[in-house]
C-alpha atoms as one frame of an Amber mdcrd trajectory, in Angstrom:
protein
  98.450  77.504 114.130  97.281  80.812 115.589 100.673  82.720 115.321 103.559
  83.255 112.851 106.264  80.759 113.368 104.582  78.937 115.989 103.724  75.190
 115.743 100.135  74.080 117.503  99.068  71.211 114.891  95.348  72.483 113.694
  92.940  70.781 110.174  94.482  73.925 108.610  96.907  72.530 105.236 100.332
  73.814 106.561 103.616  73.969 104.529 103.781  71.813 102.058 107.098  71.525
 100.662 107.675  69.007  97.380 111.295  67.569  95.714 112.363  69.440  92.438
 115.248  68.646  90.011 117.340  70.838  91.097 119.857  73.220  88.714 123.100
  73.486  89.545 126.374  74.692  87.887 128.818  71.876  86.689 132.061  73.097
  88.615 134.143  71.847  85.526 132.480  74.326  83.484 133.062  77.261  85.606
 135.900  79.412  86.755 134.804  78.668  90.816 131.429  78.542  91.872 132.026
  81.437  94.702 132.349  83.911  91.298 129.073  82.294  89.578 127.096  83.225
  92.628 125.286  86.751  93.957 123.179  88.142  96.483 119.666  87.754  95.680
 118.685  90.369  93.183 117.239  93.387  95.174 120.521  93.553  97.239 122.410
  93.959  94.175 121.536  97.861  93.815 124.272  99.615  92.803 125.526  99.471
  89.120 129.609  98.785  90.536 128.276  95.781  92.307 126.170  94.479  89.617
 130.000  95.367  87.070 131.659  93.689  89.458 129.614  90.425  89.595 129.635
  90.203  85.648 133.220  90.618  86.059 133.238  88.097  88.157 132.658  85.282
  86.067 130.769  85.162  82.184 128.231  82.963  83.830 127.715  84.417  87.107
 124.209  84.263  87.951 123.159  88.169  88.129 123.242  87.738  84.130 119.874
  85.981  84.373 118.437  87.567  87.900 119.139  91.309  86.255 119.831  91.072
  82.693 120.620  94.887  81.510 120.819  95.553  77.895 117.228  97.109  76.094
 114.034  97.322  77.060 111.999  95.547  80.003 110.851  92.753  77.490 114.408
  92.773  76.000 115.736  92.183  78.848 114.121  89.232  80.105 114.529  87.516
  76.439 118.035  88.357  76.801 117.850  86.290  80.154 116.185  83.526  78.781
 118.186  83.172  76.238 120.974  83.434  78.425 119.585  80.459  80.501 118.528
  78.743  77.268 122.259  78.647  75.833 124.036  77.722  79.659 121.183  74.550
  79.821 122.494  73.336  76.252 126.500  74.136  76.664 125.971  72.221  80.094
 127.126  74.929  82.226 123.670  74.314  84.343 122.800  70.688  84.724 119.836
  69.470  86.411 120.177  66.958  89.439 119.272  63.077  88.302 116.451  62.444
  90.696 113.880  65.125  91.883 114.832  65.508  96.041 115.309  68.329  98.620
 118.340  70.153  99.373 119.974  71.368 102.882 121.195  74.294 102.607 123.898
  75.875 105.012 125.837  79.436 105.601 128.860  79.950 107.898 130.412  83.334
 108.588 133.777  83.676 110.681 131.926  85.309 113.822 130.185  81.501 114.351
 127.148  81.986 113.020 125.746  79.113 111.816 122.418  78.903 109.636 120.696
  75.834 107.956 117.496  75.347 105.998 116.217  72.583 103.769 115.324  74.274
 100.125 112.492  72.541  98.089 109.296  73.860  96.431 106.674  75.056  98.432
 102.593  75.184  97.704 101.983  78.431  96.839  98.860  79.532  99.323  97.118
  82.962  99.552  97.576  85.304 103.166  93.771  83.908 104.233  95.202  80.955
 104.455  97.425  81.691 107.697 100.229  79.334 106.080 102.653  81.980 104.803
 102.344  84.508 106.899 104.323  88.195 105.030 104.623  91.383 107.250 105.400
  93.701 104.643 103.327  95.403 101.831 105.291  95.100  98.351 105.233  97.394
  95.753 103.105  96.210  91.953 105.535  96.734  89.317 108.510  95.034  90.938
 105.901  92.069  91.312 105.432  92.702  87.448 109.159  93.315  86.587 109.689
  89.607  88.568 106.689  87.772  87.283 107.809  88.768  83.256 110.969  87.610
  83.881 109.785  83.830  85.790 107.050  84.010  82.613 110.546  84.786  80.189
 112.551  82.052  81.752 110.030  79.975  82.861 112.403  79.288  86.333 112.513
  80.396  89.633 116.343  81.460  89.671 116.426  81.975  93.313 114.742  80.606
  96.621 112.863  83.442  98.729 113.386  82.988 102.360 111.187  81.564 104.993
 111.306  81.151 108.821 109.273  78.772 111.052 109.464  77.733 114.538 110.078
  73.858 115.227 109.764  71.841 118.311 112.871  70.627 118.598 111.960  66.721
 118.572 113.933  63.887 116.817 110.713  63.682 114.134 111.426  67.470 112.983
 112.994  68.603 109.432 116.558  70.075 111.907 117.072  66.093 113.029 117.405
  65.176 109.665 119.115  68.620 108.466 121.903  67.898 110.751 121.897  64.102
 110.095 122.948  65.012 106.579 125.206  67.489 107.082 127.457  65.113 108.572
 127.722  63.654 104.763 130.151  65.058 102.468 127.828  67.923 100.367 127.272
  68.010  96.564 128.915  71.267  96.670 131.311  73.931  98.849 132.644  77.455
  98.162 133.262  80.799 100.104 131.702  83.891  98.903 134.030  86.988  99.029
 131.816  88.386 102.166 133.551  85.673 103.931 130.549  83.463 104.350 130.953
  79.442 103.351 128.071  77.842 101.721 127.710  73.756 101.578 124.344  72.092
 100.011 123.423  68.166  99.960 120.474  66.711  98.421 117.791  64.699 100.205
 116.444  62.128  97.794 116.094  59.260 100.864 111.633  59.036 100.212 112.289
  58.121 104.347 113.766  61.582 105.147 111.569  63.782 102.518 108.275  61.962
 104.112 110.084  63.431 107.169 110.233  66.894 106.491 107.221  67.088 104.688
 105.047  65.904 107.541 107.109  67.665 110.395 106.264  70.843 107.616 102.784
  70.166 107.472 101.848  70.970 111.128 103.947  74.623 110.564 103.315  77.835
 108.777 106.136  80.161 108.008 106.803  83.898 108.181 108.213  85.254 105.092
 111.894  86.473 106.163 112.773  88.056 102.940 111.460  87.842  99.432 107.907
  89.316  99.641 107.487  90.604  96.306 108.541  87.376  94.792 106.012  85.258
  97.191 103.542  87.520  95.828 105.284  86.992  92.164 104.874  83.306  92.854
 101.090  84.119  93.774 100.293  86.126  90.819 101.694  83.636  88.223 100.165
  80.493  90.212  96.512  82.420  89.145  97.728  82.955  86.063  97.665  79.508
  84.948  95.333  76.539  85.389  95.879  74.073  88.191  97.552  71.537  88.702
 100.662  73.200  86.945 104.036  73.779  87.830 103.360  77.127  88.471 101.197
  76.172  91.954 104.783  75.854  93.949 107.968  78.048  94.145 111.236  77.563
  95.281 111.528  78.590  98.853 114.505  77.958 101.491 112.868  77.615 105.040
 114.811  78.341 108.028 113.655  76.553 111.674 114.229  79.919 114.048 114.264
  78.082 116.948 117.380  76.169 116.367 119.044  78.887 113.729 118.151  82.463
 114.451 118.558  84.897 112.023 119.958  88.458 112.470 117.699  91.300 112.176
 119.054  94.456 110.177 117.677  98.154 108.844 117.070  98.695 105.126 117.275
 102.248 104.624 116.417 104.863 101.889 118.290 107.163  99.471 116.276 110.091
  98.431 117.489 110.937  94.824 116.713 114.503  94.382 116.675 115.779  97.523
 119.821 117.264  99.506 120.280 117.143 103.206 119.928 120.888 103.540 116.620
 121.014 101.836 115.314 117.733 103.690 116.367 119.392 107.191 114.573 122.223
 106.478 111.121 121.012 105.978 111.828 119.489 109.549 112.268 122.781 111.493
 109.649 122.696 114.257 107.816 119.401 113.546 111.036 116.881 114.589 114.376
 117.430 116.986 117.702 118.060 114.732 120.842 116.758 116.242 124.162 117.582
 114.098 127.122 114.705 114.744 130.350 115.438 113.692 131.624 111.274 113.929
 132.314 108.941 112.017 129.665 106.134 110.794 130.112 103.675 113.407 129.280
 106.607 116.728 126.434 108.059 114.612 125.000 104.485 114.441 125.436 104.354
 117.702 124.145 107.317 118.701 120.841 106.297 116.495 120.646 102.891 118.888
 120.487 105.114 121.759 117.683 107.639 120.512 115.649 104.760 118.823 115.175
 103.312 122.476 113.076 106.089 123.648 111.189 106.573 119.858 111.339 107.355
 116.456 114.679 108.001 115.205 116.620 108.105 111.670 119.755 109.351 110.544
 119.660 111.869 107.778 123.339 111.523 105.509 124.479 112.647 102.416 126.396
 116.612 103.058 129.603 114.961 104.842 127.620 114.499 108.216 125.500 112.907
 110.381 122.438 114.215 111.342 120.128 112.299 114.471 116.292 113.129 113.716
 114.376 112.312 116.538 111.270 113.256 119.239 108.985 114.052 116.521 105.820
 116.411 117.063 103.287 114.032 118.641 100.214 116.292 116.987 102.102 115.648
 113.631 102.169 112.096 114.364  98.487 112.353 115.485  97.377 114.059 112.160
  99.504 111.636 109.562  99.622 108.089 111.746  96.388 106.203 110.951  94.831
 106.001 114.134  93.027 102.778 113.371  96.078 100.556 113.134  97.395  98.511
 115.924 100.056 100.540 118.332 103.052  98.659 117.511 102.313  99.336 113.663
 101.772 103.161 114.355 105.066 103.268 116.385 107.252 101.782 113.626 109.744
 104.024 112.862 108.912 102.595 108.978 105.380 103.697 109.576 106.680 107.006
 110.582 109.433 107.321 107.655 106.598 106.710 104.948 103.477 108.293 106.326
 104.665 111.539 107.726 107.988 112.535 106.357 107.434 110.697 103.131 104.366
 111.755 102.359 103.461 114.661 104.194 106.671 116.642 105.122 108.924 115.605
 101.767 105.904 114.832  99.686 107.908 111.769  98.260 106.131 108.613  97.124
 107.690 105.679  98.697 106.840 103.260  95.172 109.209 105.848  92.829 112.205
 104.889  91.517 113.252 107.457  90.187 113.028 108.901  93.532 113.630 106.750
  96.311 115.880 103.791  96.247 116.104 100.917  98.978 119.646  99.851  99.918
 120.582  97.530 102.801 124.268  98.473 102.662 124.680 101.318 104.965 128.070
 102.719 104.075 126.944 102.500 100.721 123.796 104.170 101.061 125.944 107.289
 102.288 128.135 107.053 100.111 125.717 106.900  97.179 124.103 109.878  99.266
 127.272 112.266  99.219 127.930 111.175  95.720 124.809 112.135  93.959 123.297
 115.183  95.929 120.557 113.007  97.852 119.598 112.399 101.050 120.636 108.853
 103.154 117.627 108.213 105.933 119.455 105.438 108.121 117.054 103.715 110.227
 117.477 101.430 113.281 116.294  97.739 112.915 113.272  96.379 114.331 112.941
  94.037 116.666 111.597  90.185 115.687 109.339  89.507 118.011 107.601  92.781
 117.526 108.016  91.549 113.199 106.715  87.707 114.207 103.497  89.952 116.718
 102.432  92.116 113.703 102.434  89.252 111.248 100.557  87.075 113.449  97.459
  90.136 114.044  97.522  89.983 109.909  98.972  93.618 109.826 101.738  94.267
 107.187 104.318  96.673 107.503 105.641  99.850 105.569 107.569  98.277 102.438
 111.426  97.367 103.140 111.216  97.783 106.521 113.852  94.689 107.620 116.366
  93.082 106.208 116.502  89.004 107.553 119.635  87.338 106.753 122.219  85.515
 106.208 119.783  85.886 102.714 120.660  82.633 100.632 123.140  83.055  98.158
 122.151  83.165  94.587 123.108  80.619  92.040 124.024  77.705  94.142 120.349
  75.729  93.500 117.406  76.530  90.306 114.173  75.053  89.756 112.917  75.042
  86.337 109.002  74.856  85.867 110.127  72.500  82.372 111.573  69.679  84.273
């Protein structure tokens, strides 16, 4: 196993994937279970969507991923005794039988994306079986492990990519083998998507998976800072203990690829007038007078020949591109592989960041990281900030870095379809 998502057998452990009791909303007890879901919680950013989803439905999920009321600690007591109270009304139910669960996601373009969900060994980056490509940022990892410690539940699978062979032995043969049952549950999300899940509880078709799994490792696709959540609670206690897996869904790449997209940065306190200003000289300015969809465009086009971002936020677009190669040379660690010092994330966070708008990228107060770009301009325009728009990177150049052990600049991609919230919840008391 020498590369991320590839699948040479080696004595190296691989993935090892167990059966949980899984939690799951009894549809009798809820209004639908399209309005008890949510995106996983660090797509749910701004405070209308997060209204909206407690609107939605009193027990919609985001109630126990991002409780609000209080303090920090408050909080997460208010979310487990949210979970608490749903477990003994009987709005969440656990499954009979401990067993793994297919997971799949339809949009209406065709895309089509399955994954089997289960709890994974938790292992540490030396071991080369989860392979993440991004740095993460210590106190989300601390908001996220004092709420698992609150609840004592992982509320929502992280998600994981591997590469499979494509044989009749593999974990797909038997993902599609069950999909042709009818599924323990069905609903359509209002982004369009449809969602179906079945359990695997055959011991034929887990021993399957599990020792297809075992000659893989996986590249984390999205959900770093709760894999290293999921690592920091696993030391925490003494092993063997619950607490040594956490709920993953892994995705085989090689028969379901997933799209690729930008996340990209609101800059709280900083307007577009004073951000293009501390530019002059040191990057090319372009100002576009189109709407979202050209200037996009336009970005695709300028982030083929290098380093380009759009800058929103004044009622415009405006293309930043051909930076200063001598500022690159003084703020680009020079002792990092090329295609890690050519990231347009690298060059976001180590030269305009911190060197040209002396902004720390782990701030909340301010920077914020949104994957919704019309909403990250429109948050922009609203407030006074600054949008930076950035272009998407490419996999293979994602799956190359992860593989050399070199993580990239926080939030750089966004992997998806990203697993719906609420469907499927592993608690570490069962």
């Amino acid at each position: 196993m020498n590369s991320a998502g590839h699948s040479e057998a080696t004595a190296r452990r691989g993935l090892e994937l167990t059966p949980f009791r899984g939690l799951r909303y009894d549809p009798d007890r809820v209004g639908s279970l399209a309005a008890v879901t949510s995106p996983p919680y660090d797509v749910v950013v701004r405070p209308d969507g997060l209204h909206h989803l407690q609107d939605a439905d009193p027990y919609n999920i985001v109630r126990l991923i991002l409780p609000q009321d209080g303090t920090p600690a408050a909080r997460n007591e208010q979310a487990a005794r949210t979970l608490r109270h749903w477990l003994s009304e009987g709005v969440l139910t656990a499954d009979p039988e401990p067993g793994l669960y297919v997971y799949e996601q339809r949009d209406g373009d065709g895309m089509l994306q399955r994954g089997v969900i289960g709890a994974l060994r938790v292992s540490d980056p030396a071991d080369h079986v989860v392979l993440p490509h991004e740095d993460v940022m210590p106190h989300v990892v601390a908001d996220r492990a004092a709420l698992m410690r609150a609840t004592s539940a992982n509320l929502e699978p992280l998600l994981l990519t591997y590469r499979g062979n494509g044989s009749a032995a593999d974990t797909t043969a038997v993902l599609e083998r069950t999909a042709n049952r009818a599924p323990l549950l069905a609903t359509t999300t209002e982004d369009g998507f449809s969602h179906r899940l079945w359990s695997i509880t055959d011991p034929a078709d887990m021993a399957q998976i599990q020792a297809d799994l075992a000659r893989h490792q996986a590249l984390i696709a999205d959900g770093h800072h709760r894999w290293a959540t999921y690592r920091r609670l696993r030391a925490e206690h003494a092993s063997p203990s619950p607490w040594d897996y956490g709920l993953v869904l892994l995705v085989d790449t090689a028969r379901y690829p997933l799209r690729v997209r930008a996340i990209h940065r609101l800059l709280h306190d900083l307007p577009v007038a004073d951000a293009l200003a501390a530019l002059d000289g040191q990057f090319h300015v372009r100002h576009l007078e189109v709407p979202l969809p050209q200037a996009l465009d336009a970005l695709a086009d300028a982030a083929r020949a290098g380093n380009a971002f759009l800058l929103a936020g004044d009622g415009a677009f405006h293309l930043v591109d051909r930076p200063d190669p001598a500022l690159l040379s003084r703020t680009i660690p020079a002792d990092r592989p090329e295609a890690w010092r050519t990231l347009d994330a690298t060059v976001l966070h180590a030269t305009l960041l911190d060197h040209v708008w002396h902004i720390p990228e782990d701030d909340p107060a301010r920077i914020a990281y949104i994957h919704d770009t019309a909403a990250t301009v429109r948050k922009a325009q609203r407030d006074g900030g600054t949008a930076v728009l950035m272009h998407p990177v490419r996999e293979e150049v994602v799956r190359d870095l992860a593989r050399q052990g070199v993580t990239m600049p926080r939030k750089s991609t966004s992997f998806g379809p990203k697993p719906a919230s609420g469907l499927v919840l592993r608690t570490l008391d069962l």
